[in-house]
C-alpha positions in Angstrom: 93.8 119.5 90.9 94.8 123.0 91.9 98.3 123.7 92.9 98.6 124.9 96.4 99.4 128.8 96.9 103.1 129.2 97.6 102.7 130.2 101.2 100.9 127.4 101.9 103.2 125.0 99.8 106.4 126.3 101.8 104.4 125.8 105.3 103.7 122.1 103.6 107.5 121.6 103.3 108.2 123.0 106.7 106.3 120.9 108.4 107.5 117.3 106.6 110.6 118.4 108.1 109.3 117.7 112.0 106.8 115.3 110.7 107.3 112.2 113.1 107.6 108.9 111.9 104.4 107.5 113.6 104.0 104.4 114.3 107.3 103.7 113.2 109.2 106.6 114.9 111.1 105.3 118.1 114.3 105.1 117.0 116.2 102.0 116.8 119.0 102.1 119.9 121.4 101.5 119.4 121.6 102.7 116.6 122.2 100.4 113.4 124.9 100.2 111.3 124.0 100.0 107.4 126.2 99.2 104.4 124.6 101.2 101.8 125.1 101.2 97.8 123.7 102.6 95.5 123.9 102.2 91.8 125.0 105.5 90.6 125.3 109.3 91.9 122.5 111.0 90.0 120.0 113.5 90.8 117.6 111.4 90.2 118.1 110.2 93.7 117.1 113.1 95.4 114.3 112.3 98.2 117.4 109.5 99.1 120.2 112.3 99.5 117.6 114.8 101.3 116.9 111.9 104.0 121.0 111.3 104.2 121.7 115.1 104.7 118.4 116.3 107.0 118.5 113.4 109.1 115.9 111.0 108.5 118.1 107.8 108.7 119.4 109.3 112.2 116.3 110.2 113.4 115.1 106.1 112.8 118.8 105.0 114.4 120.0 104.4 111.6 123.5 104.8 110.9 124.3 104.4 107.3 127.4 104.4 105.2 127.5 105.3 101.0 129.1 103.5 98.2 128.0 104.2 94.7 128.1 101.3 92.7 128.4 102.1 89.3 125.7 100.0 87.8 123.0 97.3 88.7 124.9 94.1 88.0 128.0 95.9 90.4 125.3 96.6 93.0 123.5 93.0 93.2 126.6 92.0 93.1 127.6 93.4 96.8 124.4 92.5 97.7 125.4 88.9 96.7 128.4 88.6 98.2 127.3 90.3 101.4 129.8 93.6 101.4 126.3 95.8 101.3 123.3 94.8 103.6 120.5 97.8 101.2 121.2 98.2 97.6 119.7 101.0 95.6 119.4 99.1 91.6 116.6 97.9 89.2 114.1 95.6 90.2 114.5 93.8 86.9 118.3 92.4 89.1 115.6 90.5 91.6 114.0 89.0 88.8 117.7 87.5 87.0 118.4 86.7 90.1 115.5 84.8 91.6 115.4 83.1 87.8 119.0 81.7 88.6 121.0 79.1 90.7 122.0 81.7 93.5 121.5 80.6 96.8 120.8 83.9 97.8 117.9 85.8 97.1 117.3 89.5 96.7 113.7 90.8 97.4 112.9 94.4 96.7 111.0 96.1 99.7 110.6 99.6 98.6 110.7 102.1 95.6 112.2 105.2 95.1 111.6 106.2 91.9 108.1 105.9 89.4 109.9 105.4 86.3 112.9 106.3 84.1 114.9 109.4 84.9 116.7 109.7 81.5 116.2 111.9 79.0 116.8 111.6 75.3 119.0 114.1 73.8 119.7 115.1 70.3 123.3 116.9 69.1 120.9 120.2 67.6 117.8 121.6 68.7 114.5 120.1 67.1 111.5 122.1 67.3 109.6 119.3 66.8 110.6 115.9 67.7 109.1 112.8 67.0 110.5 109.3 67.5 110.5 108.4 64.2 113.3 110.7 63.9 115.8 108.2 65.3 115.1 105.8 62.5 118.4 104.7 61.2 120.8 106.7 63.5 123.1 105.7 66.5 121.7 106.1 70.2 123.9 106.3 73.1 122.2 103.6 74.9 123.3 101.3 78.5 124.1 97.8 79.4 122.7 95.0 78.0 119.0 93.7 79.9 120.2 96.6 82.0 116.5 99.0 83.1 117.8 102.0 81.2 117.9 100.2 77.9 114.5 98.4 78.5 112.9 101.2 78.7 114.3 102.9 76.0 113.1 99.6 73.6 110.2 99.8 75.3 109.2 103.7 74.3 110.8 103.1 70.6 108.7 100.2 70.0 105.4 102.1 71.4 106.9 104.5 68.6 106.5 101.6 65.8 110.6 101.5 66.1 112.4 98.0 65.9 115.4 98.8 68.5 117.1 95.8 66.9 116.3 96.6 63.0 115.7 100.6 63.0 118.2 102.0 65.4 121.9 101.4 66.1 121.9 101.2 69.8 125.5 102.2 71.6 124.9 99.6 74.5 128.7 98.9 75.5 129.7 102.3 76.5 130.7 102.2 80.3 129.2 104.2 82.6 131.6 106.8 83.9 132.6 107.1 80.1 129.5 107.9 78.9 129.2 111.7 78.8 132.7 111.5 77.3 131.6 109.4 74.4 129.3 112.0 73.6 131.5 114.8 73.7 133.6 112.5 71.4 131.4 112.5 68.9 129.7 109.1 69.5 125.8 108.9 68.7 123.8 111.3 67.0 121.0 110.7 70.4 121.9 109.3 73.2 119.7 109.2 76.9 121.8 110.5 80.1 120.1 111.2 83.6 120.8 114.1 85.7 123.1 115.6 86.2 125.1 114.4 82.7 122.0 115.8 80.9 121.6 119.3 82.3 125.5 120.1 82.2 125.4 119.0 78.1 122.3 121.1 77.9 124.1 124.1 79.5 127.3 123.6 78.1 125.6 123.7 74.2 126.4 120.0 73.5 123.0 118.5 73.5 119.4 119.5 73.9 116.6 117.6 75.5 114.1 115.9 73.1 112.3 113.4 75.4 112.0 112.1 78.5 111.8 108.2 78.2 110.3 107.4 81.6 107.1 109.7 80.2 106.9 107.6 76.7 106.9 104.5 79.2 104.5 105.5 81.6 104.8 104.4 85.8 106.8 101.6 86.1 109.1 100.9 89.2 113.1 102.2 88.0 114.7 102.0 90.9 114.0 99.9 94.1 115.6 99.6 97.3 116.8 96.1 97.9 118.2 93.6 100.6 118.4 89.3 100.7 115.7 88.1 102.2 117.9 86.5 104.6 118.6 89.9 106.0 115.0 91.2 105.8 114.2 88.2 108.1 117.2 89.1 110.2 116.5 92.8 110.6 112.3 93.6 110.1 112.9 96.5 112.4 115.8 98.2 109.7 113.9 97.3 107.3 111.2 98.6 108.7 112.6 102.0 109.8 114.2 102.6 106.4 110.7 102.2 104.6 109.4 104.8 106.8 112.7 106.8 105.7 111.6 106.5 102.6 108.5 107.7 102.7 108.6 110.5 104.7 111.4 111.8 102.2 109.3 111.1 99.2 106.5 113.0 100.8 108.7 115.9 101.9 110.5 116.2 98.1 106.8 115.9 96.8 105.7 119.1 98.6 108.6 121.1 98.5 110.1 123.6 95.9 113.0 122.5 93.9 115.0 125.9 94.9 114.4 124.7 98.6 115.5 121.0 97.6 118.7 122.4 96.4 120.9 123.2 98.9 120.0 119.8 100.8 121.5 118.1 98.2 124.8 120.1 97.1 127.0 118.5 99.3 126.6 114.7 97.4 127.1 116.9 93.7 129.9 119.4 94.8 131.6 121.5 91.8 127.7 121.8 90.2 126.2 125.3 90.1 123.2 125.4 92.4 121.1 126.9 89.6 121.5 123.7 87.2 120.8 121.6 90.0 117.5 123.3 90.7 116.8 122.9 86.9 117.5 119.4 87.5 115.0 119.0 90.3 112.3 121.0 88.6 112.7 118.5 85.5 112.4 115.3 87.5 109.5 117.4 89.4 107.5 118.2 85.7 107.5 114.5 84.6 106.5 112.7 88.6 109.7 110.8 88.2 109.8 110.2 92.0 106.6 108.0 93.9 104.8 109.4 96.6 104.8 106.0 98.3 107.9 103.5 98.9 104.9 100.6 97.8 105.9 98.4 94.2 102.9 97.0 93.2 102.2 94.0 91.7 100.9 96.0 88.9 104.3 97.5 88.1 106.6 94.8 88.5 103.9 92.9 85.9 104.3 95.5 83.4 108.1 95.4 84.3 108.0 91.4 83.1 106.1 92.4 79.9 109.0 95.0 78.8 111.8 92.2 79.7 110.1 89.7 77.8 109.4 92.0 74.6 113.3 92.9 74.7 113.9 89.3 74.4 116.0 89.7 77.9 113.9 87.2 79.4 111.6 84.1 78.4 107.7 83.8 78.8 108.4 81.1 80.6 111.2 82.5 83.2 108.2 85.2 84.5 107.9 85.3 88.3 105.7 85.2 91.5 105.6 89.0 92.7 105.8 87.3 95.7 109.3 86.0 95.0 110.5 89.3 94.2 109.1 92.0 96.2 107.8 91.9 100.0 105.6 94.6 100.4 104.5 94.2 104.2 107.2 97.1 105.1 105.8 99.7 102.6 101.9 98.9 103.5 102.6 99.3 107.0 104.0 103.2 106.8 101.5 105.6 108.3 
């Protein structure tokens, strides 16, 4: 597929700007107030912050408030508990959930992005890297049954690597610590998303090896999430967000990263504009962000198989795609 002449692309981008949302584009009034979280502040969020800052959610009457929750289990955990009505976390939450005694029940009704945003970065530069590399060292790694360290079994074992025999994997590093255990001196690879992984890179304490999300291939990483009590309350939010979504996943899809930028900087102030471009470009080079808010059933099947070979979840405890994910919402945006 030929990539579209720079004149045209920027026309491309300028018109997803006044692109209407359709069927879907009276605006909810009054407008609707929305408790928002979402699990942590990362570049890898991007068609999300360009909807916040140009608009989109106002334009749909929308009226939506930010927390960042620091981690799936703290975002299902508002959801839970009912101080957020739309939670931004992994899908593999809905599934824990769904598989335990909660009377509440979280179903995912769009996706942001195609698969995992982190990156895999080694303490020296290696002109040639290849997985088996990591035999026998310590890797910076994430929660326990958490997405981020599902995926990263999931590409070591496509590798021939045993995560539990070949590797030392750093799992109980908290979140906002993270980048500091690195500079420490903890791990000899670790995976960090953007922006932690561009501002090592620049700052000559890490260099970029892999991207796991490519290893893994398209699987759903981060989904946008409500009960289903509240998606039967509210089909018209629901609704209007899923048409949020993917009008900014189709604008961030045709528009230049330099162009991207400066919609973004005010949710990543202090960062130069330049890395943040770099950022964007990375995310761009690998399709970590869908084209369409739609999970599959596909996806979240896959999903299972990589909880199930990480031993976070039984054969037995797989569930209906049905029980987890209502995709009505995303099959109805124009």
């Amino acid at each position: 597929m030929k990539s579209l002449p720079l004149p045209r692309l920027a026309g491309v981008a300028l018109l997803a700007l006044f692109i209407p949302l359709a069927a879907h584009a009276e605006a909810l009034n009054p407008p609707v107030k929305v408790r928002y979280e979402e699990v942590v502040r990362s570049i890898l969020y991007v068609p999300k912050y360009v909807a916040l800052s140009q608009g989109y959610f106002k334009d749909a009457g929308l009226d939506v408030s930010m927390k960042t929750s620091q981690g799936t289990d703290k975002g299902m955990t508002a959801l839970l508990s009912g101080s957020a009505d739309i939670v931004l976390i992994g899908p593999e939450a809905s599934i824990y959930v769904q598989n335990s005694e909660s009377p509440v029940k979280p179903k995912i009704f769009a996706g942001l992005t195609a698969t995992d945003g982190f990156f895999l970065l080694a303490r020296k530069p290696i002109e040639k890297f290849d997985w088996s590399m990591l035999k026998g060292k310590d890797v910076i790694g994430f929660r326990p049954g958490s997405n981020p360290i599902v995926f990263l079994e999931t590409a070591l074992r496509k590798h021939g690597l045993d995560p539990q025999k070949d590797v030392k994997l750093l799992n109980n590093i908290g979140i906002p610590a993270r980048a500091g255990a690195w500079m420490a001196g903890q791990g000899e690879y670790g995976i960090f998303l953007e922006p932690e992984a561009g501002e090592l890179v620049r700052n000559g304490k890490g260099y970029i090896v892999a991207s796991v999300g490519h290893e893994v291939g398209q699987v759903d990483y981060t989904v946008f999430t409500a009960t289903d009590k509240y998606i039967r309350d509210n089909p018209k939010v629901i609704q209007a967000w899923t048409d949020v979504v993917a009008r900014a996943e189709k604008y961030v899809k045709d528009t230049p990263a330099a162009t991207l930028t400066p919609q973004i900087m005010t949710f990543f102030p202090g960062m130069d504009q330049g890395a943040v471009t770099e950022a964007i470009e990375r995310y761009k080079q690998y399709q970590i962000w869908k084209t369409s808010p739609l999970v599959t059933a596909e996806a979240m099947a896959k999903l299972q198989d990589m909880l199930v070979a990480s031993a976070v979840m039984k054969e037995t405890a797989r569930v209906k795609y049905e029980d987890v994910v209502v995709a009505d919402f995303a099959k109805k945006v124009p």
